[in-house]
N, C-alpha and C positions, 0 to 999 in steps of 0.2 A: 504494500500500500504506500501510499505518497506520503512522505514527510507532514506534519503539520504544525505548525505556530501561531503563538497567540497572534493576532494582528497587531500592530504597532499603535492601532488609534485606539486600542481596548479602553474601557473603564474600569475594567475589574484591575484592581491593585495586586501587588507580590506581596502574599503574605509569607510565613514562614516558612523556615528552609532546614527540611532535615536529613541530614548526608548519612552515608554508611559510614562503621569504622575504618581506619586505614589499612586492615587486614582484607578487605572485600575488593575482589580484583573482576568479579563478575557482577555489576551491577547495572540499574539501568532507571531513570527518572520518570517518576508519575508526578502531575501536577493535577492538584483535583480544586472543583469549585467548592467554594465555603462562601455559606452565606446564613446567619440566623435573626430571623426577625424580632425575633428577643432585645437582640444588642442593635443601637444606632449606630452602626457601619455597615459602607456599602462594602457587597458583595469580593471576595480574596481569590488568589490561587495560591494553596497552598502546596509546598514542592516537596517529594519524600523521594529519597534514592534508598531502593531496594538492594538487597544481596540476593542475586540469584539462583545462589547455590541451594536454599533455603526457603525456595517460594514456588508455589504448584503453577503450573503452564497457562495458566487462564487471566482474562485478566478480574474477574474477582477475587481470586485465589490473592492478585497482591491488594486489591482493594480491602480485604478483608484481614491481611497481614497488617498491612495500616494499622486501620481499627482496634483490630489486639494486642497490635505492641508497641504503635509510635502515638496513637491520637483516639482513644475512646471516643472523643466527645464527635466523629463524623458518622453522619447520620445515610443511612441510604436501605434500598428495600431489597431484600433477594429471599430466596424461598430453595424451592427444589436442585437448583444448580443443574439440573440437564434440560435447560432449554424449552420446557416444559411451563410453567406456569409465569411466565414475561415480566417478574416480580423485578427483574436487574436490570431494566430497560433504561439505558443511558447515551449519552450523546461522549462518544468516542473518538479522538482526531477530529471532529468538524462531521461524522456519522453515526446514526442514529443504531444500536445493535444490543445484544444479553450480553452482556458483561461475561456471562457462564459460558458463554460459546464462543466467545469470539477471545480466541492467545495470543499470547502475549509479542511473540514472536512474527505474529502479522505485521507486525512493526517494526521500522529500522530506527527509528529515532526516539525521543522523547514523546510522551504518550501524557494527553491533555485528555480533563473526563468532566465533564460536565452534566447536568439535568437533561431532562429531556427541554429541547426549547420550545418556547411561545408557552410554556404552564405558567404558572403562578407557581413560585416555588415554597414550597412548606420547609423545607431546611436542607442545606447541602447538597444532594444528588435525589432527594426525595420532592416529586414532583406532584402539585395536586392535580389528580385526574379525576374528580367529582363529575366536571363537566362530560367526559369522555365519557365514563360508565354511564350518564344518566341518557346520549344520545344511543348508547346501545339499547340502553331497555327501550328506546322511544319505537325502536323498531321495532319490538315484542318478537325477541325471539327464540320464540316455541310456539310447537306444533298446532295449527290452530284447524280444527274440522267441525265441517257440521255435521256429516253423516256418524252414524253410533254402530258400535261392533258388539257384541257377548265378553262376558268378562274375562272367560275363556278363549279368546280368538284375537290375534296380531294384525298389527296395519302392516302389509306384505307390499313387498315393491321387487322390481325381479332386478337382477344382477346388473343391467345395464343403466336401468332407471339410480340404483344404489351408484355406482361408478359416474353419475355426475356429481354426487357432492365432492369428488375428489379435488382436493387443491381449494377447498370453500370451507371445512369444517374443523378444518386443522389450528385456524388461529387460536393465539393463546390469551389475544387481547394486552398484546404489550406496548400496545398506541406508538411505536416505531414508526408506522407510516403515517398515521392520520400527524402526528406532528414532525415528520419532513414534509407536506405538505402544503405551498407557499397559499394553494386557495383556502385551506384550512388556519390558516395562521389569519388571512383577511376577512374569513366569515366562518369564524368559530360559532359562533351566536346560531348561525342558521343552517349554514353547510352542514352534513352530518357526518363525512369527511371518511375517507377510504376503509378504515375499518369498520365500522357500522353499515356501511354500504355492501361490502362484503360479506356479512352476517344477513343481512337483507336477501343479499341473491340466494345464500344456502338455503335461504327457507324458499324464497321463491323458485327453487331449482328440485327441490323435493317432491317426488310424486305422490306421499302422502298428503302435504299439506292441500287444504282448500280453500285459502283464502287471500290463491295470486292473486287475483283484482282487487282483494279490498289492499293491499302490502303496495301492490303500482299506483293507487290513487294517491295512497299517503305519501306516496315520493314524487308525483309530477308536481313539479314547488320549484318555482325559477335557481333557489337555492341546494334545498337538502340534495339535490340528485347535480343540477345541471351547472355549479358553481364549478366541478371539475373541470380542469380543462386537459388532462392527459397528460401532464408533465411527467408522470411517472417516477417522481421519491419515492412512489408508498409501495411500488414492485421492486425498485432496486433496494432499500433497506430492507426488506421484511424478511428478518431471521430462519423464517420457516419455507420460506421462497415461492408465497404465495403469490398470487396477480393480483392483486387489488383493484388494477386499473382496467383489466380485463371485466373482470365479474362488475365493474359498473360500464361501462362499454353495454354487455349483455342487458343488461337491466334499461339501457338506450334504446336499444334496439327493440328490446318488448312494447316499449312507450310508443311506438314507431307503429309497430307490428298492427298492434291492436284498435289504430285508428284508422287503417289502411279495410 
């Protein structure tokens, strides 16, 4: 991956700097953001040089070394460590990725880590995503039918119908793309922004669901659906390697479909 540095017009200040001993001949610099709303001061980087002899391949593995041996007081979210529940979703070199999955060693140089951007930040590398979860629920999603089965009897779909959700159901909702997302950053408020849009097709792509038309009315909105305009962040970061920009394309094209 390409080098990255602060930009020279930053606002964020150098805060403290902490070096290896001078026995450490493998080492390598994390700079991470600090910011706590508690204290009146604007937002820091603070700089740790690692010894690499002594820190797991990942890059939580040294964020979490941090933590337990240089700086308790830095705050951030992570859970499962395989990639699995998007809890370590941070802004890496200037890119959006899990912390848990993405090593150390993808990097040649000095390694900058930051929140996710355009949140509102709750403290350190811990980002408030209130807004985010509450546009997933707006899509309601689960399974919605009006037709009734036996209590004893499965809503059955055959193998092909099942192999569309593939590449739709995978997300772990680690808001990775909806904030690389430059239409999402100018209309958070109404845009519903590539992850929730994504969740939107999987139910609309299901052959149990019955309630595509009511799920495409809620989206024809000059905003929630058609504020994308295809830039594609939300496909090139997403951890999982899903299409984002795909699965609303599709969801275009229904809108299209069904007027024609």
């Amino acid at each position: 991956m390409a080098e990255f540095t602060l930009p020279k017009n930053s606002k964020i200040s150098q805060g403290k700097m902490i070096r290896c001993s001078e026995e450490c001949t493998n080492s390598r610099m994390f700079h991470i953001y600090r910011y706590d709303p508690e204290k009146d001061d604007n937002p820091s980087l603070d700089s740790f040089e690692l010894n690499m002899d002594n820190c797991g391949p990942m890059i939580l593995d040294a964020v979490l070394k941090i933590k337990a041996e240089l700086d308790s007081s830095l705050s951030l979210r992570r859970s499962c460590r395989e990639g699995i529940c998007g809890s370590c979703a941070m802004n890496i070199n200037g890119q959006n990725t899990l912390a848990c999955t993405r090593a150390i060693n993808d990097y040649s140089a000095d390694i900058y880590i930051y929140p996710l951007p355009h949140q509102p930040v709750i403290k350190d590398l811990v980002s408030d995503l209130s807004h985010f979860y509450a546009q997933h629920a707006a899509i309601e999603p689960w399974m919605k039918t009006d037709s009734t089965v036996s209590s004893d009897q499965e809503r059955l779909q055959s193998v092909t119908e099942r192999g569309k959700l593939d590449g739709l159901y995978e997300c772990v909702m680690c808001a990775c793309c909806s904030t690389s997302c430059p239409s999402y950053w100018w209309n958070s408020d109404r845009y519903l922004g590539p992850a929730a849009l994504l969740t939107a097709y999987r139910w609309i792509s299901d052959s149990r669901d019955e309630a595509t038309g009511e799920r495409l009315d809620e989206l024809e909105d000059p905003f929630k659906l058609y504020r994308c305009h295809t830039i594609m962040n939300c496909t090139d970061v997403c951890p999982k390697d899903l299409n984002p920009a795909k699965a609303i394309a599709e969801i275009k094209k229904l809108m299209v479909k069904r007027k024609i």
